[in-house]
C-alpha positions in Angstrom: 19.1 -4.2 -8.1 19.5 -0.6 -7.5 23.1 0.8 -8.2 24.1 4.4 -7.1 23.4 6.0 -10.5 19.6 5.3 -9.6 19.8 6.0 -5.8 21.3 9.8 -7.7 18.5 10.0 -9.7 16.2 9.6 -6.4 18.0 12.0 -4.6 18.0 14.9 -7.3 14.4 14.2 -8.0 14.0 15.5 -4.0 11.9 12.0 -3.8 13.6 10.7 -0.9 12.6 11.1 2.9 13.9 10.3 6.2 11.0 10.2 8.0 7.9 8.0 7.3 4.0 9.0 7.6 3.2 9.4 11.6 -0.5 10.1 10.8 -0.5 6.7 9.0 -0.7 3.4 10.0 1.9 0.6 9.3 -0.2 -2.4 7.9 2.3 -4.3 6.2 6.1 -4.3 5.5 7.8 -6.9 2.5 10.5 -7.5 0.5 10.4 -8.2 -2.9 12.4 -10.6 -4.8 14.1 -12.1 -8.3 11.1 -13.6 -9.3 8.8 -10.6 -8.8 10.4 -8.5 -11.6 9.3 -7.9 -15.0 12.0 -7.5 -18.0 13.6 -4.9 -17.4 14.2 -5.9 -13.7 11.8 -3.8 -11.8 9.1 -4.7 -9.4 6.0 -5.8 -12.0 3.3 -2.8 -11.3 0.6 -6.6 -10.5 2.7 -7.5 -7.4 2.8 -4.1 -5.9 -1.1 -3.7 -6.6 -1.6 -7.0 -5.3 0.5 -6.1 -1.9 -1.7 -2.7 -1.9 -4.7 -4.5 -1.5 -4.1 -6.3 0.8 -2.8 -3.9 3.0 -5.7 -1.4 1.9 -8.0 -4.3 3.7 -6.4 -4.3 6.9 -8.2 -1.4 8.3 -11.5 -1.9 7.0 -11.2 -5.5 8.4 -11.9 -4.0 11.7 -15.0 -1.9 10.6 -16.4 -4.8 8.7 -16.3 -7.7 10.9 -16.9 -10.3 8.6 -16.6 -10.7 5.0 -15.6 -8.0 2.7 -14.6 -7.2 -1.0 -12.2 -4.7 -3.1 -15.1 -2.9 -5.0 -13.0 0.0 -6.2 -9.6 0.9 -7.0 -10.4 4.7 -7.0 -6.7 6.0 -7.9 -3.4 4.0 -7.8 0.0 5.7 -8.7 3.5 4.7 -9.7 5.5 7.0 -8.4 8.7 5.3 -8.4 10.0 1.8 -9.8 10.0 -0.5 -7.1 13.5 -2.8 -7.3 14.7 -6.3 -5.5 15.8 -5.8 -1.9 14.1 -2.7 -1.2 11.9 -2.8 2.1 8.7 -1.6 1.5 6.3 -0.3 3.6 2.6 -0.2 3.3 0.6 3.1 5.3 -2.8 3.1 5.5 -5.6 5.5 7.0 -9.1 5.3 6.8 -10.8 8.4 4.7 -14.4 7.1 4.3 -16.8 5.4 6.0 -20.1 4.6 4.4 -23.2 2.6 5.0 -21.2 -0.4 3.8 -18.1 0.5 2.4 -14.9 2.0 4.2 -12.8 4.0 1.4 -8.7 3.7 2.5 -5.9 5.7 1.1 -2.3 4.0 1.3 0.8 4.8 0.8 3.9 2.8 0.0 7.6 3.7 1.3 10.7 1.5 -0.2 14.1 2.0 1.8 17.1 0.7 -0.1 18.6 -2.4 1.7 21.9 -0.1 1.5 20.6 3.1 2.5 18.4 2.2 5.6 17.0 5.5 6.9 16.1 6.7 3.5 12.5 6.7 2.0 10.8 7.5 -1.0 7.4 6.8 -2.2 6.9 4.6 -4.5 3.1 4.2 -5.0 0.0 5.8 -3.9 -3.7 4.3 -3.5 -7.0 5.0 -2.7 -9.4 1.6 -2.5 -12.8 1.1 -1.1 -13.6 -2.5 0.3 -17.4 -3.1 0.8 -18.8 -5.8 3.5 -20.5 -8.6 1.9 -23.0 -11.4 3.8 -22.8 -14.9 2.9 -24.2 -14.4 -0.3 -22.0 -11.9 -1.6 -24.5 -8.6 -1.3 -23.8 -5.5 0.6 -24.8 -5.5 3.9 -24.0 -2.5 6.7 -21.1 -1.7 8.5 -19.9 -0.4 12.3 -19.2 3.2 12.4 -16.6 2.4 14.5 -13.8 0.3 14.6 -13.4 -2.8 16.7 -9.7 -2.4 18.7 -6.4 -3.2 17.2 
């Protein structure tokens, strides 16, 4: 759990935000718990990749129409340990679209369970998801996306 000492440290760092991305979309939102932590009690660095990918997918899903793969985890950083309780939030926006791949960048927010109205960024992505046909090969994509 996060105690004040570390909620400080956040807060002299200049980390911390009170307003989230409005030029971002919100794809996901999640709480992690107990049995998501590693040793030392934080968030293991898997889960949060794992919950990044899955949010990376959610815009692309409406380019690709059909099936679609992670191909490339271009960059992905920690920023900030991620603890039990906090409420994160997963921003995405689209920042490629190729012949059969759409490149996302997202953004993760936790807000302390305590401290509602306070952000900080906790991890940073970019992924690229290709479309696959049936037999798992590259096939084109929409330029543009179906609606929300």
């Amino acid at each position: 759990m996060t105690d004040n000492s570390t909620q400080d440290a956040r807060a002299a760092n200049g980390n911390l935000v009170t307003q989230l991305p409005t030029d971002q979309e919100l794809v996901l939102k999640v709480i992690p718990m107990p049995a998501d932590c590693n040793a030392n009690g934080d968030i293991f660095g898997g889960w949060v990749m794992a919950h990044v990918d899955v949010a990376g997918a959610v815009l692309p899903a409406r380019y690709v129409n059909g099936r679609m793969a992670t191909v490339a985890v271009n960059q992905f950083v920690f920023k900030q340990p991620v603890h039990v309780g906090d409420i994160l939030s997963f921003f995405a926006v689209v920042t490629r679209i190729g012949n059969t791949s759409v490149t996302v960048q997202v953004e993760v927010y936790a807000e302390h369970m305590r401290a509602q109205g306070s952000y900080i960024k906790v991890t940073e992505a970019s992924l690229t998801y290709v479309a696959i046909d049936d037999k798992g090969r590259p096939r084109p994509i929409e330029k543009s996306p179906t609606k929300a």
